[in-house]
TORKOL-4160 file (C-alpha; in steps of 0.2 Angstrom, whole numbers, padded with zeros to 4 digits, m for minus):
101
<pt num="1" X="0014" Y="0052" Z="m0044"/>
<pt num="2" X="0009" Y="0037" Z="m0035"/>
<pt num="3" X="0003" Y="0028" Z="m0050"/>
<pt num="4" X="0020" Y="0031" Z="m0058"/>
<pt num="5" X="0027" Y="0025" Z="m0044"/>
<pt num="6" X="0018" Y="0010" Z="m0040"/>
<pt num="7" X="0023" Y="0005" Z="m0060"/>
<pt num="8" X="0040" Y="0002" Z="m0050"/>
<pt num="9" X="0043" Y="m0018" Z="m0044"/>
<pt num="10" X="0042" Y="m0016" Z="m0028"/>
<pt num="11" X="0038" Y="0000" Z="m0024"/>
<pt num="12" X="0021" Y="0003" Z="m0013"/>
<pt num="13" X="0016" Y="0019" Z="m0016"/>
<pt num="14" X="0001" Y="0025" Z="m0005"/>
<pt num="15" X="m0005" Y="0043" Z="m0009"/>
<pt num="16" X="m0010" Y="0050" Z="0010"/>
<pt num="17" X="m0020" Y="0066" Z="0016"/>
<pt num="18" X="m0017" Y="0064" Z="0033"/>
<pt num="19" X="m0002" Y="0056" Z="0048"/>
<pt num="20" X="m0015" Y="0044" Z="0053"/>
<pt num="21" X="m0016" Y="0039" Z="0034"/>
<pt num="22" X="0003" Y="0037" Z="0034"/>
<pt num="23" X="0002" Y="0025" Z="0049"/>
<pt num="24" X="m0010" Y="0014" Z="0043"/>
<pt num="25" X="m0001" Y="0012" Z="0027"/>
<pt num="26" X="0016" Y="0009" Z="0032"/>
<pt num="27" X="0008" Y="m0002" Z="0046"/>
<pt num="28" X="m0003" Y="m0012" Z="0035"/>
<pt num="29" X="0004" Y="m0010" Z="0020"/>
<pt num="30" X="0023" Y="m0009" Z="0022"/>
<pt num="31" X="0023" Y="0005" Z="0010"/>
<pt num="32" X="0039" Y="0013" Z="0006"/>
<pt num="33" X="0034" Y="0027" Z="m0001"/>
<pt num="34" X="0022" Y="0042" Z="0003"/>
<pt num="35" X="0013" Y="0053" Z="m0008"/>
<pt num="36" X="0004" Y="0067" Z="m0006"/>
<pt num="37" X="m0008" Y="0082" Z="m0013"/>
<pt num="38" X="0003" Y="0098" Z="m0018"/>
<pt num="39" X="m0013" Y="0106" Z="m0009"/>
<pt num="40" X="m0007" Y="0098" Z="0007"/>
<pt num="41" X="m0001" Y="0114" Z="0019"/>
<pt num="42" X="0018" Y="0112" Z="0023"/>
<pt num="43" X="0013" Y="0107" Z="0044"/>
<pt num="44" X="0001" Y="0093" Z="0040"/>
<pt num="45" X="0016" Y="0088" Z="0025"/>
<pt num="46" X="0029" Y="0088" Z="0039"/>
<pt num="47" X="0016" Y="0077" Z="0050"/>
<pt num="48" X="0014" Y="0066" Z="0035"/>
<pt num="49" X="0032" Y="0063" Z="0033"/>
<pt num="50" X="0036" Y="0062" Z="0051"/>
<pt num="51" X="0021" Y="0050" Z="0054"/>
<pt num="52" X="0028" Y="0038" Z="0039"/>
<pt num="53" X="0046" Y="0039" Z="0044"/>
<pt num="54" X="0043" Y="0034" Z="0062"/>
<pt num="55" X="0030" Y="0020" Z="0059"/>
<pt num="56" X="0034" Y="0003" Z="0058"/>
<pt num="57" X="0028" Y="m0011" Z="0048"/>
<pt num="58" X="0016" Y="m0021" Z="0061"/>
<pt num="59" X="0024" Y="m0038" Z="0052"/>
<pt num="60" X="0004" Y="m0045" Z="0056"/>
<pt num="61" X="0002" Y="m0064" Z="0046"/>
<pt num="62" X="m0013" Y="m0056" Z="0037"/>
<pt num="63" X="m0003" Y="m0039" Z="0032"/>
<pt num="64" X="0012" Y="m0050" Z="0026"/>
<pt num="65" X="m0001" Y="m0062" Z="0017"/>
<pt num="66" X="m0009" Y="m0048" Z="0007"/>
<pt num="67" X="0009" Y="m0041" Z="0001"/>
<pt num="68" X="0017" Y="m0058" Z="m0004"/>
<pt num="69" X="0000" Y="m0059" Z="m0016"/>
<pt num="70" X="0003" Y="m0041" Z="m0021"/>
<pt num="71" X="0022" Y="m0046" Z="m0024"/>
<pt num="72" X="0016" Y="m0062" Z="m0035"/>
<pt num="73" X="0006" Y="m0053" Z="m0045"/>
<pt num="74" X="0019" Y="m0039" Z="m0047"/>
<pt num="75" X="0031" Y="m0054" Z="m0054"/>
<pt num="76" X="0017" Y="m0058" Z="m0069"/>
<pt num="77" X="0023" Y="m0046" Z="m0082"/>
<pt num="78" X="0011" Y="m0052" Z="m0095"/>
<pt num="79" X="m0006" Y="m0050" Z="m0084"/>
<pt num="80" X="m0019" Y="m0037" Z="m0091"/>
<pt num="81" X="m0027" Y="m0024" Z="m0078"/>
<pt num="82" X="m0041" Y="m0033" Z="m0078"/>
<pt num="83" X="m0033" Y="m0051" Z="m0074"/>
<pt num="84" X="m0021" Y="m0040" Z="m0059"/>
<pt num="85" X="m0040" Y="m0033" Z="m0051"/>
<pt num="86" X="m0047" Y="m0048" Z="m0053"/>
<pt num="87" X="m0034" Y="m0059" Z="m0043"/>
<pt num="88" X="m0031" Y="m0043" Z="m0030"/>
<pt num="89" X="m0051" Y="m0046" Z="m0028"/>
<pt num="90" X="m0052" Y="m0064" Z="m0027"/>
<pt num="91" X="m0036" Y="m0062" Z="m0013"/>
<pt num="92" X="m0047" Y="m0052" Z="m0006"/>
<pt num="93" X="m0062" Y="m0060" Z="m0003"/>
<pt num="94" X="m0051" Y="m0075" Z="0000"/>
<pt num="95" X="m0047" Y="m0065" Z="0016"/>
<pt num="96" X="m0063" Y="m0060" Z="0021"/>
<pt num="97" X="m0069" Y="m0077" Z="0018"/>
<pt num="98" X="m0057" Y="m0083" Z="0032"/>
<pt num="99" X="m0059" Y="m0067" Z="0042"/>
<pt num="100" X="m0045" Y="m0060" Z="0039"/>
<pt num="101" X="m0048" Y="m0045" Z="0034"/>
């Protein structure tokens, strides 16, 4: 379901396993969606949720930097997969580069 959903402009769909999975993504990522496995157990599933719903997004420069790039590549209809991963790389080791990562 998160591949669907991440077809969505401006959706970020993270698939998770665990709350500490959850954090990181709504703290790093800003995601505003959560996915998980229908093999997840109903308490970790309510963890999950919980975890999400009651994390903020950190609002870090580097964390804000890598989802304007992720929204300007979004906005580029025409761009093939490989032309998406290779600019989400080359952001990427942009960030490392600076030590930003």
């Amino acid at each position: 379901i998160s591949i669907d959903c991440n077809k969505v402009l401006g959706v970020r769909c993270a698939k998770v396993s665990t709350p500490e999975e959850a954090m990181y993504t709504r703290n790093d990522n800003d995601s505003n969606i959560v996915a998980f496995s229908e093999q997840t157990d109903l308490q970790t599933a309510l963890q999950i949720i919980d975890k999400f719903i009651n994390t903020p997004f950190s609002n870090e420069e580097k964390h804000l930097r890598r989802i304007n790039k992720i929204k300007e590549i979004a906005g580029k209809e025409d761009l093939s997969i490989n032309e998406v991963v290779n600019q989400s790389l080359q952001f990427a080791i942009e960030d490392y580069e600076k030590g930003n990562n």
